[in-house]
N, C-alpha and C positions, 0 to 999 in steps of 0.2 A: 583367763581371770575366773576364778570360782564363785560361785553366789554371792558369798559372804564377803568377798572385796567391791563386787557390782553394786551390790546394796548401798554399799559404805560410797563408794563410791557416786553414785546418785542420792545419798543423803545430801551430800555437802552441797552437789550441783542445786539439790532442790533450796539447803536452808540458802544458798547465797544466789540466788533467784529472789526468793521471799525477802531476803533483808534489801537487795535493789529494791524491790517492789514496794517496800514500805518507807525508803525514804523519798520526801515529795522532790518531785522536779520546780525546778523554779525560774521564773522568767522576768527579768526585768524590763520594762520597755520606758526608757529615759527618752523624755520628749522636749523639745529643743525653745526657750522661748514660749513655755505653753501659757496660759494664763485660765484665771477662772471664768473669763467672762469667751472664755472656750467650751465650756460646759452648760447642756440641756438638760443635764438630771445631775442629780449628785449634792449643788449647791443652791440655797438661795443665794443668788447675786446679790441681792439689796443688803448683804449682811459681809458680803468682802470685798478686799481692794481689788478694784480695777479701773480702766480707765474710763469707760463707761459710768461706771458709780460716781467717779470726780467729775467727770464733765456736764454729767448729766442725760448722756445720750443714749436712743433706744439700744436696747441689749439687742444682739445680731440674732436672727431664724440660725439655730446649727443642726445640721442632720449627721446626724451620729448613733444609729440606732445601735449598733455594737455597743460602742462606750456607754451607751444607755442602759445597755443592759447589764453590762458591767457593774453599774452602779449599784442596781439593782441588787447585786447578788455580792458586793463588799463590805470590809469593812472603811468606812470614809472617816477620812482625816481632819478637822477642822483647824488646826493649830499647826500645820507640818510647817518645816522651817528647812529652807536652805541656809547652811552655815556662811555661803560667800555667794553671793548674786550674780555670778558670770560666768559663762560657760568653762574657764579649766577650773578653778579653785572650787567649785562644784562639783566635777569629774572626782578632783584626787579627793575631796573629802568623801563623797561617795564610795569612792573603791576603797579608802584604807581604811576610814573610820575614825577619821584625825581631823583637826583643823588646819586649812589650808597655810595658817602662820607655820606650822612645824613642817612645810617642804624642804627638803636638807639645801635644796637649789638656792633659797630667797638670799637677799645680798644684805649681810648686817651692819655695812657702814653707811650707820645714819646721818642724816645732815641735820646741823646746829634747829635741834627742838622738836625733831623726827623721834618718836618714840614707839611707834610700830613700825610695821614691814607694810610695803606700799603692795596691797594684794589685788593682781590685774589678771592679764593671761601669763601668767611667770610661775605657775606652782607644779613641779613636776615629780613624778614617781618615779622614784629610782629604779632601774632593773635590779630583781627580785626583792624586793620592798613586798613586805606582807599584806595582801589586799584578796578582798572577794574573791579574785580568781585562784588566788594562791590555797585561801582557805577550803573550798569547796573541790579543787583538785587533792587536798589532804584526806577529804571525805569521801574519796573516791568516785566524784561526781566527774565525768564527760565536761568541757567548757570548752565555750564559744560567744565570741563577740563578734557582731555588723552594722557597720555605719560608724558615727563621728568617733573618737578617739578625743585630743587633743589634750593629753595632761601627762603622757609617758613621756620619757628620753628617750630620744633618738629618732622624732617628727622631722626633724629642720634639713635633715639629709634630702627626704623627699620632697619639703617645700623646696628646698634650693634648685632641684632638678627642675620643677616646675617652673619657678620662677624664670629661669635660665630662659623658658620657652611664651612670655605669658605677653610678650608683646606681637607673636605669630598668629596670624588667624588660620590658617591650615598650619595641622602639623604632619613633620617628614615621617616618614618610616623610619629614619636615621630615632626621631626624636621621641617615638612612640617605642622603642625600643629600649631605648635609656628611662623614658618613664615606668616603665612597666617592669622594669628590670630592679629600679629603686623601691620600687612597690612591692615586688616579691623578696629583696630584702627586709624591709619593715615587716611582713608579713612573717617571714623567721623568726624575724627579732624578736614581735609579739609570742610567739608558741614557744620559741627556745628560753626567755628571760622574762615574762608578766604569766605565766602559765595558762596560756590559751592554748586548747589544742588545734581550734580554728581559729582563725583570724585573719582571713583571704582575702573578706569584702570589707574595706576599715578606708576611710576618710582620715588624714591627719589631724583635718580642725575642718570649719566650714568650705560645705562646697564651692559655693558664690566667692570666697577670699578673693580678693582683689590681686595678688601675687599667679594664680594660677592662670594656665591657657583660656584661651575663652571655650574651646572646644570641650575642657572640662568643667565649665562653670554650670555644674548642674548636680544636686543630691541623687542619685540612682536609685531611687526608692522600687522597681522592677527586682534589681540586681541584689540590692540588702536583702530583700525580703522572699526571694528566693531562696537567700544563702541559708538565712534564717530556718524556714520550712525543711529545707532539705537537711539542716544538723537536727532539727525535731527527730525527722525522720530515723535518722541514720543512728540516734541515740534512743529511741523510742523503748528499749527495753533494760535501758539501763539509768538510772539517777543522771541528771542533766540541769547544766545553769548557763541560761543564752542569756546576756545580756545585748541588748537591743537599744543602742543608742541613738534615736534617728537627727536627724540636720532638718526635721519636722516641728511646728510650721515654721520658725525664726524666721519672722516676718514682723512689722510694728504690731502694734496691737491694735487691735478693730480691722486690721487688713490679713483675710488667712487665704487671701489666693493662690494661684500657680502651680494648681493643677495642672492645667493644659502642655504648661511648659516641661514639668517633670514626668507627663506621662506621652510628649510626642516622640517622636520618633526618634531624634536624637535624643532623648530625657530615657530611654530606655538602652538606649547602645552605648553613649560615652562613661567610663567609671574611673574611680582615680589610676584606676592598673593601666588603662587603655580604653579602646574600643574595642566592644564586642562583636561578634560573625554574625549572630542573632539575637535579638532581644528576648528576656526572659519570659515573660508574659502572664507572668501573672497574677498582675493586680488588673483590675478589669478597666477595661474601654473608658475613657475620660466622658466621654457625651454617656453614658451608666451612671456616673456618679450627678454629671451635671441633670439628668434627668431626676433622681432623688431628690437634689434639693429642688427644682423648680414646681414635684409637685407637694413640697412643703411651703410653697413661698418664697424663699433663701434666696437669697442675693448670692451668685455664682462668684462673682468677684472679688467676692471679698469674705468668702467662705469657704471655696471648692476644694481647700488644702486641707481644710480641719475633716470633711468628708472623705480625703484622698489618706488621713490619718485611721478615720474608722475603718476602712477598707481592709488595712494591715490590720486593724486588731481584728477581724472578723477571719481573716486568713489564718492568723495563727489559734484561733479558738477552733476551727475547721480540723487542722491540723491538728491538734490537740485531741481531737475526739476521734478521729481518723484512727488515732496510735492508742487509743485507751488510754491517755494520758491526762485526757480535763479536770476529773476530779481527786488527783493527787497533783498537783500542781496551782504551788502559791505564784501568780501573777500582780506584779507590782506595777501599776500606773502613777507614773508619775512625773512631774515637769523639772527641770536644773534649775528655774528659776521663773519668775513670771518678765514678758518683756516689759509690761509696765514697769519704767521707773528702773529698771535693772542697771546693774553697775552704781546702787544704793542702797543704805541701810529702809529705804520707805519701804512700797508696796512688793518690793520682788522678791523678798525671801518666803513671802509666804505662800504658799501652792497648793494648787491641788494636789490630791494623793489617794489612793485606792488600792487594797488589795484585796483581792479574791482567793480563794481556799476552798472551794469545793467541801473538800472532805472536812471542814473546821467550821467553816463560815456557813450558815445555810440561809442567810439569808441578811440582808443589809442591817449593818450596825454602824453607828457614830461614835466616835471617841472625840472627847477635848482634852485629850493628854499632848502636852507640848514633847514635841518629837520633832526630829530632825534626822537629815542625810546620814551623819555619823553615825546614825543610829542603826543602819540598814545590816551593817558586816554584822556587828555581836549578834543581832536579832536574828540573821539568817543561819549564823553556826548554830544557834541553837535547834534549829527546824534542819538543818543539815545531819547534826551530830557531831559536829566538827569542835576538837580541840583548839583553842586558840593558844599560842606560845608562852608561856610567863614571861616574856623577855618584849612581847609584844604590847606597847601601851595605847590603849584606843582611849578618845575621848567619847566616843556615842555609849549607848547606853540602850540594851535589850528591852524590845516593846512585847517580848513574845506574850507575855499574860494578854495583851487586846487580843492577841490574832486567837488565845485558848477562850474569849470571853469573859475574860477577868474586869469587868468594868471599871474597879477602884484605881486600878493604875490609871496613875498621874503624869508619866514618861517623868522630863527632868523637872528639878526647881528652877533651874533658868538654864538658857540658849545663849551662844556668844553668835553673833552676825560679825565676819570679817571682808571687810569690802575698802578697796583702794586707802587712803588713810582713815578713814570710819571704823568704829569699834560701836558698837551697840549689845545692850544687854535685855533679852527678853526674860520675864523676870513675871510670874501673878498677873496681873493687871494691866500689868507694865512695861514699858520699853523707852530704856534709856539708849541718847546716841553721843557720841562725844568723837570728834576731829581730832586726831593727834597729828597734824601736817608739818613740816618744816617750820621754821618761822618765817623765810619768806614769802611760802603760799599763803599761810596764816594772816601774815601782814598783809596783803594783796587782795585777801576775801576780803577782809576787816575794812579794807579802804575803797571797795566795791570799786576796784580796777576793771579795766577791759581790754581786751584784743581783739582783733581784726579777723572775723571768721572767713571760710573760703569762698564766701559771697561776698567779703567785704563789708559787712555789718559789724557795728559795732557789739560786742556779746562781754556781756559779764564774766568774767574770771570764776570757775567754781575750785570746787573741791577734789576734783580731778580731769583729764580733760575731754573724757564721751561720760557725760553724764545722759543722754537719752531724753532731755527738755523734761530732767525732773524737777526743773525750778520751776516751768507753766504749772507742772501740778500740785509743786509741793510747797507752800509761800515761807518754810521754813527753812530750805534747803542751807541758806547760808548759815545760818546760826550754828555755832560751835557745838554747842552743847544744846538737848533737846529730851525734854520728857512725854512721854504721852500714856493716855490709859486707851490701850488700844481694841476692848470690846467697845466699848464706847465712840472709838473715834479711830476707825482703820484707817483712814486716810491720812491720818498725823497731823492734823488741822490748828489743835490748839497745844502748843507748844507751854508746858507747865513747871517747868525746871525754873523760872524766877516768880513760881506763885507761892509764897512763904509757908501756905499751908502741906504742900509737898517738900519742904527743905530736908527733913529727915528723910525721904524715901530717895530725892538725890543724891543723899551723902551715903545712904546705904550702898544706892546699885552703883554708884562711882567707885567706890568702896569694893565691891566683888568684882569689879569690870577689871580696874586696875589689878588687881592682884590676879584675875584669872591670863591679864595678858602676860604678866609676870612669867608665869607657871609655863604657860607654852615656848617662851623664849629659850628656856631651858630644854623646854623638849626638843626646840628645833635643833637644839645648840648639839645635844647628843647623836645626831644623823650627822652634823658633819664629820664628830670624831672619825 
């Protein structure tokens, strides 16, 4: 080769080195059930929902000096919204940037006075459906997902196989083979058809499911977060997007234990593929973290999960810096949902949220711009580079001006919330909720029916049938229809939809609520073509 080809020839290596190098690496880390009253820096409590705030009770010691720091150096969300309160229909809006009514999956034969789709664990991503991962593999970004799943086609292969074995308390070789066998299909399935190029260490849905062996009744937070560390690694000089979905803490709320159990012995060897030869080891010794909180004070019990959370985020910023990679890299903290109240339009869609930016952010800013999940795909193609399809129709809407310091952005005019028959519209001020249920159920709240719970108590009939004892908290839960001005009143307390002086602002956001359900019904309708 002559000079003058060498030259040319290490041009190109050098410009396409540089262009890796200048697009940011990005990491999401989707937290399971998180809520605000999970948070020591970031939020005043006294100013959002939780359960603590309803009840009245002391706010918990959290040692989280990671996340602390985090905080410190983000930009924080005050207004973020989950579009559906429940761990899938949070997943698929997340990945696709859609609302979770427009899953091509949902079933449109309504029953007599059913006028939406009943949105539960039922909303699934089609293989090759345009989402985050699809996107960011078009930008020639590395990808990789570890831990929960629970919103693609073609889960129920591997529950079923577990299931098969979930009444065994030891399992065979025979059975540990066929598990792990159905796992490294899914693992295919994921990199050949949602465009992962890793996707080895993945949970179908929750660990704990009651369908699984008891031997796999455990989140492998060891075995994720190694996987995690090690695609850092192994992508560290090229553009890269881990999402990082953990089965952390999903726990009640004011209860964030279980450390001890996720990080003994078996908590670091059993994983949904099988058992491991050796446990990974590298999140640190449980009596480490249990001594952090005790010399903060901290109640171990009932906290030592949300410290076992900072750990991993203190691993991957280590990581991070290890590779030169910290400060080109947008890291997104953030929860699927709050467990207060979840699986409802009240306190769960709204969440904590943080992102950090190094090279952007230098230093902690607050935004009240209403923003949401859907929001995440358009925003991150932008800070990718990545073309989105014209064929492709997202409902979120690019927040990139907060993340460049643009303060005037406002994100949307209003949020749609889609949870079990609930439609609610957040809107200014305001948040309207409205029941669209059968008539039967409709009839049934209305006549404050009851059934027989698995204690044999008598229980009121709600709105769906795991509402999460959002009736103790929320005294309006039964009522149809529901208005609230929600700076004022996060908690949803005084319900304003029959106060005459609001009659106009109900017939407005009834008014866009209905017609935006309209609008998606369409959408969804064209996925099943």
């Amino acid at each position: 080769m002559n000079l003058k080809k060498l030259l040319a020839a290490a041009a190109v290596i050098l410009i396409t080195a540089t262009a890796a190098a200048e697009k940011p690496n990005v990491i999401i880390f989707y937290l399971d059930d998180y809520d605000f009253d999970d948070m020591a820096e970031g939020y005043d409590l006294e100013h959002y929902p939780s359960k603590q705030l309803a009840t009245g009770g002391e706010f918990q010691i959290v040692v989280t000096p990671n996340i602390d720091e985090l905080a410190r150096r983000s930009l924080i969300f005050d207004y973020f919204h989950i579009t559906s309160p429940v761990c899938t229909p949070s997943r698929y809006s997340l990945l696709t940037g859609q609302y979770a009514s427009t899953a091509y999956n949902l079933d449109n034969n309504f029953e007599p006075g059913q006028r939406v789709h009943n949105i539960t664990w039922n909303t699934h991503i089609k293989s090759g459906q345009y989402s985050l991962a699809k996107m960011f593999k078009s930008a020639g970004y590395a990808t990789g997902v570890f831990g929960k799943l629970h919103s693609e086609d073609g889960l129920e292969k591997l529950r079923a196989i577990q299931r098969k074995y979930q009444n065994e308390t030891e399992l065979s070789p025979e059975a540990w083979a066929e598990i792990s066998s159905e796992h490294k299909k899914l693992t295919d399935q994921m990199e050949d058809e949602y465009s992962w190029d890793r996707a080895d260490r993945i949970y179908p849905d929750n660990a704990g499911s009651n369908y699984r062996p008891k031997q796999l009744k455990v989140f492998n937070v060891d075995w994720v977060t190694e996987g995690a560390l090690n695609f850092i690694e192994e992508n560290k000089n090229e553009p890269f997007f881990l999402y990082f979905p953990v089965n952390l803490p999903h726990s009640g709320p004011g209860s964030r234990g279980g450390a001890a159990h996720r990080l003994s012995e078996h908590g670091r060897l059993a994983t949904s593929a099988g058992m491991l030869d050796k446990a990974p080891g590298v999140i640190p010794d449980v009596s480490i973290l249990h001594e952090q909180i005790k010399k903060a004070g901290g109640n171990i019990e009932t906290s030592d999960g949300l410290t076992l959370i900072d750990a991993m985020v203190g691993l991957l910023n280590q990581k991070l810096r290890e590779t030169n990679n910290f400060e080109n890299t947008v890291f997104v903290f953030l929860s699927d949902h709050q467990a207060f109240a979840k699986n409802t339009p009240h306190a769960s869609p709204r969440v904590p949220c943080m992102i950090r930016w190094p090279d952007k952010i230098k230093k902690q800013r607050r935004s009240g711009a209403l923003c949401a999940n859907i929001d995440l795909l358009p925003t991150l193609a932008e800070v990718a580079g990545a073309e989105i399809p014209e064929d492709v129709l997202l409902n979120g809407k690019s927040f990139m001006p907060l993340l460049l310091g643009k303060k005037k952005f406002k994100g949307h005019e209003s949020i749609l919330i889609e949870i079990n028959y609930a439609r609610a519209m957040v809107k200014g001020d305001y948040k309207y909720i409205e029941y669209f249920a059968p008539d039967e159920l409709s009839d049934e709240v209305a006549a404050k029916a009851t059934y027989k719970d698995k204690d044999g108590n008598e229980t009121r009939i709600g709105w769906f049938g795991k509402r999460y004892y959002a009736d103790k908290y929320f005294k309006n839960y039964f009522d149809r229809t529901q208005l609230y001005k929600t700076a004022k009143d996060p908690l949803d307390e005084i319900n304003l939809v029959n106060n005459p002086e609001y009659k106009a602002v109900v017939e407005e956001m009834r008014k866009e609520l209905t017609a935006e359900i309209e609008v998606l019904k369409k959408q969804q309708l064209l996925k099943k073509l």
